[in-house]
PDB file of the backbone (N, CA, C, O) and the ligand in Angstrom, with CONECT records:
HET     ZN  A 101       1
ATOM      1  N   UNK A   1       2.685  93.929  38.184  1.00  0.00           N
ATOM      2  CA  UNK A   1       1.554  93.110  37.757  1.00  0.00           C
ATOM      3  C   UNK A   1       0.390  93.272  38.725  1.00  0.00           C
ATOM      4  O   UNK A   1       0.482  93.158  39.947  1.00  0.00           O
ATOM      5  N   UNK A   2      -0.635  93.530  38.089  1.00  0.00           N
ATOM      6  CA  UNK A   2      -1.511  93.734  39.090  1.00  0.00           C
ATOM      7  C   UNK A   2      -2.263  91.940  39.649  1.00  0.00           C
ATOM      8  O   UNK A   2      -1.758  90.876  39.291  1.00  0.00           O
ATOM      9  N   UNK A   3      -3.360  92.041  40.444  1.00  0.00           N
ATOM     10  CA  UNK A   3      -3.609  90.466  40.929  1.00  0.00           C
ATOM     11  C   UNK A   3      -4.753  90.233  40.836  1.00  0.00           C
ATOM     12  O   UNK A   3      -5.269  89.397  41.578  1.00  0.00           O
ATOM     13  N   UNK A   4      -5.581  91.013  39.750  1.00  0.00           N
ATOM     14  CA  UNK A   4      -6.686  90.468  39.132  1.00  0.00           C
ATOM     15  C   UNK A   4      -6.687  89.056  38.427  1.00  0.00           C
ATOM     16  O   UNK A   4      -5.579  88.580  38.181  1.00  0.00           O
ATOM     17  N   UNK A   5      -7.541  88.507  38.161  1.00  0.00           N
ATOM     18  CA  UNK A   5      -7.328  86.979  38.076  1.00  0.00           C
ATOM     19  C   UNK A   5      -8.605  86.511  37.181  1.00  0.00           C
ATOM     20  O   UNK A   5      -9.063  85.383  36.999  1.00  0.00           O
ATOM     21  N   UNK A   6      -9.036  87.846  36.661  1.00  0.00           N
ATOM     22  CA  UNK A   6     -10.340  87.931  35.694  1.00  0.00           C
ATOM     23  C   UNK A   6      -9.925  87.496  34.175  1.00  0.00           C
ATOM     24  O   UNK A   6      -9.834  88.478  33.439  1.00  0.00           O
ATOM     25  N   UNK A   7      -9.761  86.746  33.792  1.00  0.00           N
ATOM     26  CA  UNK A   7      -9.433  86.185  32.002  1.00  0.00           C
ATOM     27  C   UNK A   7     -10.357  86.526  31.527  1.00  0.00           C
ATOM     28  O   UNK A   7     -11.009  85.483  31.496  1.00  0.00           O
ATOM     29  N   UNK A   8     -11.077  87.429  31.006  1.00  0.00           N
ATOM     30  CA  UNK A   8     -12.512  87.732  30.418  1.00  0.00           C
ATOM     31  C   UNK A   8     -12.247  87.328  28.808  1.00  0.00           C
ATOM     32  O   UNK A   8     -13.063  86.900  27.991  1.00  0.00           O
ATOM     33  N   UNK A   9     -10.578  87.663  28.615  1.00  0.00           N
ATOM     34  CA  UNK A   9     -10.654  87.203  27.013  1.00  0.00           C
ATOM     35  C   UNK A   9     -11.165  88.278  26.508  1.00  0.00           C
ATOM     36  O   UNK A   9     -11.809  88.206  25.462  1.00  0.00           O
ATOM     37  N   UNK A  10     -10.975  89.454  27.147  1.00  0.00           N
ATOM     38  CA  UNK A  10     -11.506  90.596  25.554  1.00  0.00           C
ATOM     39  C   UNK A  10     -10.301  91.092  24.917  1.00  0.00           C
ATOM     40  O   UNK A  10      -9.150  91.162  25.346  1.00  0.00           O
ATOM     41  N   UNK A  11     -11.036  91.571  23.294  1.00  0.00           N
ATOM     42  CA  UNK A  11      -9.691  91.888  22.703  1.00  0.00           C
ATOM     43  C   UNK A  11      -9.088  93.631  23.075  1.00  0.00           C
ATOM     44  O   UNK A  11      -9.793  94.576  23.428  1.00  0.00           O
ATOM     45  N   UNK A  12      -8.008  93.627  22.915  1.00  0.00           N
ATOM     46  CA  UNK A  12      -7.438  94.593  23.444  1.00  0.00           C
ATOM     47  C   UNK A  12      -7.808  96.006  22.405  1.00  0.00           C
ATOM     48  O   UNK A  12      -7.595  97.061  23.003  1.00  0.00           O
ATOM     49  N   UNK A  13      -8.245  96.156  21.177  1.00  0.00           N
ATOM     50  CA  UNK A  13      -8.826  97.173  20.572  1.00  0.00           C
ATOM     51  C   UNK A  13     -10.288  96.915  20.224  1.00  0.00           C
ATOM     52  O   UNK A  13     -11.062  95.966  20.105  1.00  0.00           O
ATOM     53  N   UNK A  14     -10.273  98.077  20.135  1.00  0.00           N
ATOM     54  CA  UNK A  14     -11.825  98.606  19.798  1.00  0.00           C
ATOM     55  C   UNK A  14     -13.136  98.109  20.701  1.00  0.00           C
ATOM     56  O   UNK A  14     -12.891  97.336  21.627  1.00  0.00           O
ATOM     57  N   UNK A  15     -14.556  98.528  20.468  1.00  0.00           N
ATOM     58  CA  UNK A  15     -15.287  97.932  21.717  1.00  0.00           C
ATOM     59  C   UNK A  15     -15.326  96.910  22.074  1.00  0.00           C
ATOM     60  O   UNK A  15     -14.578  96.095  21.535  1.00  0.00           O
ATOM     61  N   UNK A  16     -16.113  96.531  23.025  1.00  0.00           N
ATOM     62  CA  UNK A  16     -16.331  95.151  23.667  1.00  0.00           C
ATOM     63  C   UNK A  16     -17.369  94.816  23.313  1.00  0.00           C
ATOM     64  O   UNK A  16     -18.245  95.368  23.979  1.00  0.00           O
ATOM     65  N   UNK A  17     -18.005  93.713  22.061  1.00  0.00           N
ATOM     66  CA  UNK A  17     -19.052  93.128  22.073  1.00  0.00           C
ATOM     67  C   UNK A  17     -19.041  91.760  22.604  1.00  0.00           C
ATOM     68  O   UNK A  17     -18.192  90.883  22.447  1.00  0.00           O
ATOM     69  N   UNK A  18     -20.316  91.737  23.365  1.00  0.00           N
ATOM     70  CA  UNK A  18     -20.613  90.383  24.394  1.00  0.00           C
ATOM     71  C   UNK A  18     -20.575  89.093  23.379  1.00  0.00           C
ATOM     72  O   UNK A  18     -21.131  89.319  22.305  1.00  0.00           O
ATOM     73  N   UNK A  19     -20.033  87.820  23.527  1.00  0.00           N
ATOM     74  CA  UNK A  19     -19.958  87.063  22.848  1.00  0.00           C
ATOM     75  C   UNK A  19     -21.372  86.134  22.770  1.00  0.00           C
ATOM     76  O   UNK A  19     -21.430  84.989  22.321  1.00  0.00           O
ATOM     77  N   UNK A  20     -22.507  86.931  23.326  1.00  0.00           N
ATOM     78  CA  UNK A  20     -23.965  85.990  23.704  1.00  0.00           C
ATOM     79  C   UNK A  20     -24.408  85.663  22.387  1.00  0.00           C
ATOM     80  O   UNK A  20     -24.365  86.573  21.558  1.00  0.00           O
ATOM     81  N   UNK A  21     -24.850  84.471  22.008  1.00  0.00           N
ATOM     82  CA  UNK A  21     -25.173  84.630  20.510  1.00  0.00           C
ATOM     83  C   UNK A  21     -26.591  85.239  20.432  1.00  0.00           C
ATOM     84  O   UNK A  21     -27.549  84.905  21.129  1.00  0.00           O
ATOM     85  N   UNK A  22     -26.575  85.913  19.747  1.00  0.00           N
ATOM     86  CA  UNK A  22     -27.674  87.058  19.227  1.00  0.00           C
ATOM     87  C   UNK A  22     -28.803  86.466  18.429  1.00  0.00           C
ATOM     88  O   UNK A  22     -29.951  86.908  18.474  1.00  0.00           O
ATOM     89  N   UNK A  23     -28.449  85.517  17.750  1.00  0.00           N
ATOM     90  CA  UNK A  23     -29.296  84.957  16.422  1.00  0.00           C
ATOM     91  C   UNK A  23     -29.697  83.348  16.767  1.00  0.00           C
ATOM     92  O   UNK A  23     -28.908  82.464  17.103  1.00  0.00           O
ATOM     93  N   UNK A  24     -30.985  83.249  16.606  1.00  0.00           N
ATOM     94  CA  UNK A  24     -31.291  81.589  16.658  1.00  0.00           C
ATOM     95  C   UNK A  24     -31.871  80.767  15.981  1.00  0.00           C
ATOM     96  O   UNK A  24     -32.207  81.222  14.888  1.00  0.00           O
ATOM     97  N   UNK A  25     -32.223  79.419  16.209  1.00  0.00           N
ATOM     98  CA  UNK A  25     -32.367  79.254  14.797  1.00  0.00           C
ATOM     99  C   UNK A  25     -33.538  79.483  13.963  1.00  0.00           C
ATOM    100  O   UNK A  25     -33.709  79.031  12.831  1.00  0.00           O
ATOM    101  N   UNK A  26     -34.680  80.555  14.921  1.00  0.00           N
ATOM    102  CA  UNK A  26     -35.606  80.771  13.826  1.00  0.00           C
ATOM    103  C   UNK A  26     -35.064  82.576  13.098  1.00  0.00           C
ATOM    104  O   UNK A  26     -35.771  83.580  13.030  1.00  0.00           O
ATOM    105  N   UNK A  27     -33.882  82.440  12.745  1.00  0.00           N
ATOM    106  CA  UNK A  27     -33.526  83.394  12.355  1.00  0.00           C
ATOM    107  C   UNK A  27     -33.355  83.269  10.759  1.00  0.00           C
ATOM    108  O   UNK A  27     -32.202  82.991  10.430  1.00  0.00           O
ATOM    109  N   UNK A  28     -33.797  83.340  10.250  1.00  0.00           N
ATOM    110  CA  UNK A  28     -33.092  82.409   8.561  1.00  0.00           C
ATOM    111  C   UNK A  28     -32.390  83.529   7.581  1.00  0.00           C
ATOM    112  O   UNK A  28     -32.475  84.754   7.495  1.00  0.00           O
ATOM    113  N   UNK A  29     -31.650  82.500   6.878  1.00  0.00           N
ATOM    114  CA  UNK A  29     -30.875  83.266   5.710  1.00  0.00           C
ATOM    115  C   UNK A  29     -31.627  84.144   4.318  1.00  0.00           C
ATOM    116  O   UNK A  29     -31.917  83.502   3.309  1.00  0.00           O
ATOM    117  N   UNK A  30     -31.858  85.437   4.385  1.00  0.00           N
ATOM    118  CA  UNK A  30     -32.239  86.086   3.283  1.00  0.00           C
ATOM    119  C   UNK A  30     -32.256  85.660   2.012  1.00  0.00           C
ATOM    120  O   UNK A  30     -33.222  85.979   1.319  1.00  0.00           O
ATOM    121  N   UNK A  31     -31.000  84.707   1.350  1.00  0.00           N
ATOM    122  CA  UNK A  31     -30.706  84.068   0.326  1.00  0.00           C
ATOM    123  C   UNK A  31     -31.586  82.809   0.178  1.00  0.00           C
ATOM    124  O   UNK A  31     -32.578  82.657  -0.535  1.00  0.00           O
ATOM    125  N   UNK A  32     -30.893  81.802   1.153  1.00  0.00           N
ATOM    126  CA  UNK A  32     -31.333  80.594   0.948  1.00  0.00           C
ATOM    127  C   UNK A  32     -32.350  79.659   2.175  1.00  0.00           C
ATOM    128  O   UNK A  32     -32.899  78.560   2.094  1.00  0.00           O
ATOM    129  N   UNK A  33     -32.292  80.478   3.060  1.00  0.00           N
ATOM    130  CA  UNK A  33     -33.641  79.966   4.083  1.00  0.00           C
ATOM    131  C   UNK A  33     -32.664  79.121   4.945  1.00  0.00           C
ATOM    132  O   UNK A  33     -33.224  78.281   5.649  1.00  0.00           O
ATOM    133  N   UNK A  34     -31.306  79.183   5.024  1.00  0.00           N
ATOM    134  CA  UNK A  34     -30.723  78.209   6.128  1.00  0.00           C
ATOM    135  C   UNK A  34     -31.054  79.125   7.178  1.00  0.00           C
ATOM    136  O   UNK A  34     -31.738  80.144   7.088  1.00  0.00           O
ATOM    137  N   UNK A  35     -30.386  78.556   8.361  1.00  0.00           N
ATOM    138  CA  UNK A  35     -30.152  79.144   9.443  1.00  0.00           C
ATOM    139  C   UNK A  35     -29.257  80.216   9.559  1.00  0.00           C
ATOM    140  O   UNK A  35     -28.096  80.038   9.191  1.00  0.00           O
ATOM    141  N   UNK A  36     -29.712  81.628  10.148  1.00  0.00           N
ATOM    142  CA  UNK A  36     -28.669  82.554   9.748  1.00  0.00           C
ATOM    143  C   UNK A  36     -27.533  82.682  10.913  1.00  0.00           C
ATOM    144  O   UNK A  36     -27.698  82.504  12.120  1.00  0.00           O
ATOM    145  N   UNK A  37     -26.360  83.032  10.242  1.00  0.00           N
ATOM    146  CA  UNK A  37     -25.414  82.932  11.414  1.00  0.00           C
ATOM    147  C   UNK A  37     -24.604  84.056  11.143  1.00  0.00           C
ATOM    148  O   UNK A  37     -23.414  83.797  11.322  1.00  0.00           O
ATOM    149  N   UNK A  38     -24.863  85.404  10.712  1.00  0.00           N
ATOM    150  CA  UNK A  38     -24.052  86.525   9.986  1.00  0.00           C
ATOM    151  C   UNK A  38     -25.849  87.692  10.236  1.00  0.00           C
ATOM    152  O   UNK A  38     -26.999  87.587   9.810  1.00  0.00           O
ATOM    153  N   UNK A  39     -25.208  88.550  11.023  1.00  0.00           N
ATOM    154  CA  UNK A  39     -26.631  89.947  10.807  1.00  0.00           C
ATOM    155  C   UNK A  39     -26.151  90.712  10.473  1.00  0.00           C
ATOM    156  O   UNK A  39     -25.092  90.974  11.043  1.00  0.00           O
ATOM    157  N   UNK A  40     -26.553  91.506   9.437  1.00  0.00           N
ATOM    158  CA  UNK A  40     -25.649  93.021   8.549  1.00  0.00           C
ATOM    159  C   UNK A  40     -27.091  93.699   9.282  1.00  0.00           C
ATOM    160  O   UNK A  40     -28.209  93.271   9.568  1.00  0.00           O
ATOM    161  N   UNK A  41     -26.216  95.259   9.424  1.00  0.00           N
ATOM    162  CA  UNK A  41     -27.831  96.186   9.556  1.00  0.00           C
ATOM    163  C   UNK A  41     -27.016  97.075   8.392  1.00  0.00           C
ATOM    164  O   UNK A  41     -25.813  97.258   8.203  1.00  0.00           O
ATOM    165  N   UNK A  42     -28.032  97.472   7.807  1.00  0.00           N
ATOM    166  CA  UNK A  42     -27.704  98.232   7.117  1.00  0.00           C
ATOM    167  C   UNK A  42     -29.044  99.860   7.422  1.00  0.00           C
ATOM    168  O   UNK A  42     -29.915  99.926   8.289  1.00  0.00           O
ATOM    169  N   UNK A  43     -28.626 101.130   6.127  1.00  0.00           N
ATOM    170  CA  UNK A  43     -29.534 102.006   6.373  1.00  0.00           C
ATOM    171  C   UNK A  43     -30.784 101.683   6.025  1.00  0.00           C
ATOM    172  O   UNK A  43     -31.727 102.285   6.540  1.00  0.00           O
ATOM    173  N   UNK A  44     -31.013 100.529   4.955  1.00  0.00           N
ATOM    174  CA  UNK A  44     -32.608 100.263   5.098  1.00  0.00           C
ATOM    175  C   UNK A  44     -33.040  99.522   5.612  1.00  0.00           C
ATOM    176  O   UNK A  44     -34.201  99.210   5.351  1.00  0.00           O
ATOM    177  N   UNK A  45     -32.164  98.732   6.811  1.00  0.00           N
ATOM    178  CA  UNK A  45     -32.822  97.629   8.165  1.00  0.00           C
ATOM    179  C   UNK A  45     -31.695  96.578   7.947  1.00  0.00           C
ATOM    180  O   UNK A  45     -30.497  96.655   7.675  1.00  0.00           O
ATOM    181  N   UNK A  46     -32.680  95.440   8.207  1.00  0.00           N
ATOM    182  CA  UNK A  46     -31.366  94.394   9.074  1.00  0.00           C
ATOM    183  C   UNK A  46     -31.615  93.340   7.823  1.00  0.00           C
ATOM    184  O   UNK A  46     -32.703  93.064   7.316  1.00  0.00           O
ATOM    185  N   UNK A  47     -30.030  92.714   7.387  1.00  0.00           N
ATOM    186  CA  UNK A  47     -30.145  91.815   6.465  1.00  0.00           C
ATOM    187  C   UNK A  47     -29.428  90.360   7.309  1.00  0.00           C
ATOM    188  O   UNK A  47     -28.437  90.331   8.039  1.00  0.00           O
ATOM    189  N   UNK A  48     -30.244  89.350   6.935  1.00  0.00           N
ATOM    190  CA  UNK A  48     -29.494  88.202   7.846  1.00  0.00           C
ATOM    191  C   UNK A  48     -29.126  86.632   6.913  1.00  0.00           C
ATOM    192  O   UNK A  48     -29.855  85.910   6.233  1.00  0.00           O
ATOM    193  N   UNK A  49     -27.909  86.568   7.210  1.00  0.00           N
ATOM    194  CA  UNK A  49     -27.427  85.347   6.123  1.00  0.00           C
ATOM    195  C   UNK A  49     -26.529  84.360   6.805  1.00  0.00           C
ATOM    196  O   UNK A  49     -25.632  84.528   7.631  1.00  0.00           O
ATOM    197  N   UNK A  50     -27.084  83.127   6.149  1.00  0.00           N
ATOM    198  CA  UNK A  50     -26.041  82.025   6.628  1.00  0.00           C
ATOM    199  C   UNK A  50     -24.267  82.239   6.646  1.00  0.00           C
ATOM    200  O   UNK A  50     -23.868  83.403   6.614  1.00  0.00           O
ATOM    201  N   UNK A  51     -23.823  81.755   6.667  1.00  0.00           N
ATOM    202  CA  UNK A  51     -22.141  81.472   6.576  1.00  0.00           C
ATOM    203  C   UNK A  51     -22.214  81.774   5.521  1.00  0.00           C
ATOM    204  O   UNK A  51     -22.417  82.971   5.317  1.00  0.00           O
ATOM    205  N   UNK A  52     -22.098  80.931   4.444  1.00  0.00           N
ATOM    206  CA  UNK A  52     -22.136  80.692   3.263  1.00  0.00           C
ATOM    207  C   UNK A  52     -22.062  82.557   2.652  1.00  0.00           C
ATOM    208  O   UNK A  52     -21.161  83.279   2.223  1.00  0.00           O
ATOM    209  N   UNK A  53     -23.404  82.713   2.898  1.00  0.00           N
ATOM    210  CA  UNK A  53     -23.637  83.498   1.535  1.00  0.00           C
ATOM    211  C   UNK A  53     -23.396  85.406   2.476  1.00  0.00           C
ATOM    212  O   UNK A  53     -23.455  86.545   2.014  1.00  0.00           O
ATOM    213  N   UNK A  54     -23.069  84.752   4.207  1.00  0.00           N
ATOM    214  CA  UNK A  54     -22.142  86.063   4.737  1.00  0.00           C
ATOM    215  C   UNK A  54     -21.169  86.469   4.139  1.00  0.00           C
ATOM    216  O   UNK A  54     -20.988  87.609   3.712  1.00  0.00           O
ATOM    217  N   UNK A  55     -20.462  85.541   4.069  1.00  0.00           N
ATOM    218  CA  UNK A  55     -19.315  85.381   3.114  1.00  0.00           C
ATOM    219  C   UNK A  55     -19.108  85.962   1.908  1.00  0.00           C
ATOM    220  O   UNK A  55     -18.132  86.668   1.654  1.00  0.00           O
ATOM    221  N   UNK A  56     -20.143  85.649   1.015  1.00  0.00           N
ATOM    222  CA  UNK A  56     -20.310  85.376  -0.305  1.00  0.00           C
ATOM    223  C   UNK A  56     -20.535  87.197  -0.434  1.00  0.00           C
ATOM    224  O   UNK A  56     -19.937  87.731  -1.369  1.00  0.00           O
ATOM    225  N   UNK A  57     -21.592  88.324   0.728  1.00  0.00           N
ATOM    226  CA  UNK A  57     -21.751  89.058   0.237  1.00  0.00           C
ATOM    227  C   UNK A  57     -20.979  90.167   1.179  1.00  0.00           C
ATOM    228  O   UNK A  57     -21.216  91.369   1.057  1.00  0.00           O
ATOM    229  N   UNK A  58     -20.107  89.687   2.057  1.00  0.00           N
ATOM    230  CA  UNK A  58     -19.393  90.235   2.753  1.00  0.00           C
ATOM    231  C   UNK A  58     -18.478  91.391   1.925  1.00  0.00           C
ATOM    232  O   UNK A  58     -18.476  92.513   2.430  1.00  0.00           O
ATOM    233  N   UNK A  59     -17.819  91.220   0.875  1.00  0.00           N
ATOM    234  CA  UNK A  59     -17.426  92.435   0.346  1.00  0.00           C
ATOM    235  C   UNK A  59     -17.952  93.566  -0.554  1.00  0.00           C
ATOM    236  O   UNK A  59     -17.294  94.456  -1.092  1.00  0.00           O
ATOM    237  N   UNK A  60     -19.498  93.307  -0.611  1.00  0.00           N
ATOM    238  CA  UNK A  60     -20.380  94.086  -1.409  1.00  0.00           C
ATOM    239  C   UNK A  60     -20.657  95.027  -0.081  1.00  0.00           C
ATOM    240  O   UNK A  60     -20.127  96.133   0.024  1.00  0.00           O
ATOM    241  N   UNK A  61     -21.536  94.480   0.922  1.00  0.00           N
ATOM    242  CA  UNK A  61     -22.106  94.651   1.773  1.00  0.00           C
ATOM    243  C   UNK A  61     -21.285  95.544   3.129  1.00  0.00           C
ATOM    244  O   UNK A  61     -21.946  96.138   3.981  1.00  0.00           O
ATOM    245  N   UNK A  62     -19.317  95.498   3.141  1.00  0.00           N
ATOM    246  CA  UNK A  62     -19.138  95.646   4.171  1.00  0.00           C
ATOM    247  C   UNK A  62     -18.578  97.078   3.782  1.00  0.00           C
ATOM    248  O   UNK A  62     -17.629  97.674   4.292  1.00  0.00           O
ATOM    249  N   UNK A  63     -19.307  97.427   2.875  1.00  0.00           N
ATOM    250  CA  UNK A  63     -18.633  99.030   2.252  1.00  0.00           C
ATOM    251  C   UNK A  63     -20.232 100.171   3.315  1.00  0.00           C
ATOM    252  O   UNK A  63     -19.998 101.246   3.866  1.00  0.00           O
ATOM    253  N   UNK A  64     -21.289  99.661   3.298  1.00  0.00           N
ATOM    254  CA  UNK A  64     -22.391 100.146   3.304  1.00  0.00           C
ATOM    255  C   UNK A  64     -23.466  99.699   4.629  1.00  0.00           C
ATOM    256  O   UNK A  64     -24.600 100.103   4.886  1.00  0.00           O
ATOM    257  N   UNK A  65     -22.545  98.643   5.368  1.00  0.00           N
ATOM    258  CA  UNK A  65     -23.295  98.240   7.052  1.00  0.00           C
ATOM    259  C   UNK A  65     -22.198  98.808   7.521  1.00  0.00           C
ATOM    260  O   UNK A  65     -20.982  98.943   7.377  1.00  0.00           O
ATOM    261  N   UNK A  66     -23.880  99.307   8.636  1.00  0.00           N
ATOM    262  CA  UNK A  66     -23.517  99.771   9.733  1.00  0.00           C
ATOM    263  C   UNK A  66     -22.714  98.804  10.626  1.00  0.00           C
ATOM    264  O   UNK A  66     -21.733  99.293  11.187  1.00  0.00           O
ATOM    265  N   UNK A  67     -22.997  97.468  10.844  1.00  0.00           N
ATOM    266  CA  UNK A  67     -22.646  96.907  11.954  1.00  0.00           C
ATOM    267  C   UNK A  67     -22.631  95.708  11.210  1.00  0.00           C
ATOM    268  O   UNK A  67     -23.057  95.606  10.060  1.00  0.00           O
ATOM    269  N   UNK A  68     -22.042  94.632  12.009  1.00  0.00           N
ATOM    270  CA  UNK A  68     -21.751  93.210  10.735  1.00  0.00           C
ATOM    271  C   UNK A  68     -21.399  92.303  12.296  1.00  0.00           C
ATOM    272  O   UNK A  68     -20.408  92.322  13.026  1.00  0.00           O
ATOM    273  N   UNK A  69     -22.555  91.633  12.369  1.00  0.00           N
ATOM    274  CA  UNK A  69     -22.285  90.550  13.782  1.00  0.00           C
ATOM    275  C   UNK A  69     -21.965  89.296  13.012  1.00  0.00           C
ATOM    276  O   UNK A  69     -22.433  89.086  11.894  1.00  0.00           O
ATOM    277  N   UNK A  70     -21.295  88.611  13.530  1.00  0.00           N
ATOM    278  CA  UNK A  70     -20.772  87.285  12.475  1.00  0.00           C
ATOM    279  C   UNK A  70     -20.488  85.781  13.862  1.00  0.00           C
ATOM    280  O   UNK A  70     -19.578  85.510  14.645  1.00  0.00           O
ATOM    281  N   UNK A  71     -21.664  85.242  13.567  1.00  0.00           N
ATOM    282  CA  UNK A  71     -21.693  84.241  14.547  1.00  0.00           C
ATOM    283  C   UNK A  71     -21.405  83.045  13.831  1.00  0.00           C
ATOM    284  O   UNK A  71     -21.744  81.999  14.386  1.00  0.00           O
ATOM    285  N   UNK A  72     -20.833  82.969  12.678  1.00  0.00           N
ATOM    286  CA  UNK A  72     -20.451  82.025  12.138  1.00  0.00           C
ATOM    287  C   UNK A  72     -18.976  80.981  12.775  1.00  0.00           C
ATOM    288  O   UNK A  72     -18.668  79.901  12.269  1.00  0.00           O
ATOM    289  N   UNK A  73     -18.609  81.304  13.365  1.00  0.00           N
ATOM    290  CA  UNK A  73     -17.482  80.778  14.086  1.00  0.00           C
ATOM    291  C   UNK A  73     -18.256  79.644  15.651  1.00  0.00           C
ATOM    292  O   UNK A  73     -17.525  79.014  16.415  1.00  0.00           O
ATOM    293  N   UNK A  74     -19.522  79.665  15.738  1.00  0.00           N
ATOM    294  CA  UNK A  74     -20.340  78.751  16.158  1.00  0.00           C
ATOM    295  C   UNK A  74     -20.792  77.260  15.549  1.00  0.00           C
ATOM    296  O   UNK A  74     -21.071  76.167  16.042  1.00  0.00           O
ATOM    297  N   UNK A  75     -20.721  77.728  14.430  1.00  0.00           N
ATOM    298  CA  UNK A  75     -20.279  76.588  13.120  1.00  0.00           C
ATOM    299  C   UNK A  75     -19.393  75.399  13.676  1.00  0.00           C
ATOM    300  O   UNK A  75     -19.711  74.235  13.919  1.00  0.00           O
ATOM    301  N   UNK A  76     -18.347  75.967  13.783  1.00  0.00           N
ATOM    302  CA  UNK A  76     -17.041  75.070  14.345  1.00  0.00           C
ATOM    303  C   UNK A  76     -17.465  74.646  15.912  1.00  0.00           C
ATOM    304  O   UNK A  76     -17.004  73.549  16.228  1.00  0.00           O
ATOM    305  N   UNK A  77     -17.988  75.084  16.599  1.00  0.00           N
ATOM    306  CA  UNK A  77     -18.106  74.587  18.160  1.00  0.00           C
ATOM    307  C   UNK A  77     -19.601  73.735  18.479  1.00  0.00           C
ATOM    308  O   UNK A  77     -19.925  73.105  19.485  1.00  0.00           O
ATOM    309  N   UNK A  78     -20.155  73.921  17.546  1.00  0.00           N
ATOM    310  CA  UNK A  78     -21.985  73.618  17.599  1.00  0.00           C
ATOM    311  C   UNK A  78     -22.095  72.323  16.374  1.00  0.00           C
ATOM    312  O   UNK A  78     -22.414  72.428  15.190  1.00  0.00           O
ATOM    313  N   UNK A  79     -21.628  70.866  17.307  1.00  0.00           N
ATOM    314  CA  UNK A  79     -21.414  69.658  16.697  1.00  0.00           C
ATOM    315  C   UNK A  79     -22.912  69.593  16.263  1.00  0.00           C
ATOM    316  O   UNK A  79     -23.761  70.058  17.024  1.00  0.00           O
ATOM    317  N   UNK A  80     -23.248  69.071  15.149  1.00  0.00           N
ATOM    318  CA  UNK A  80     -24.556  67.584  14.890  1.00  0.00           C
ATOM    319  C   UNK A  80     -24.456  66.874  14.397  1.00  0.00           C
ATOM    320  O   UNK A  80     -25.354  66.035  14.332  1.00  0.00           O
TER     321      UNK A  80
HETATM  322 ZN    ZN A 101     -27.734  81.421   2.674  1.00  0.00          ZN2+
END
């Protein structure tokens, strides 16, 4: 065992993306104007959507983005 003592909590495959949230709240949902908490880039630029409708277009959408950041799990930790 080695005696590092660093818990960083990363997952053991694939890269390491920083858990900083990326998106705020003047970021809004493409659909419905909430607050976006889901960024798709795709090849004709960046599409950005609430929970909701991340969700909603997550299996259209995850054939054809490049990259799919999903800060929706802030939802649950980010009381009001
Ligand atoms: Zn929406």
């Amino acid at each position: 065992m080695s005696t590092g003592e660093h818990g960083t909590g990363r997952a053991a495959n694939g890269s390491v993306d920083t858990l900083e949230p990326q998106l705020t709240a003047a970021d809004r949902c493409d659909s419905c104007g909430a607050q976006a908490y889901i960024r798709v880039v795709v090849k004709s630029g960046e599409l950005l959507f609430c929970a909701h409708h991340g969700k909603k277009y997550e299996e259209k959408l995850s054939a054809i983005a490049h990259s799919w950041h999903d800060e929706s799990s802030r939802l649950l930790t980010d009381p009001r």
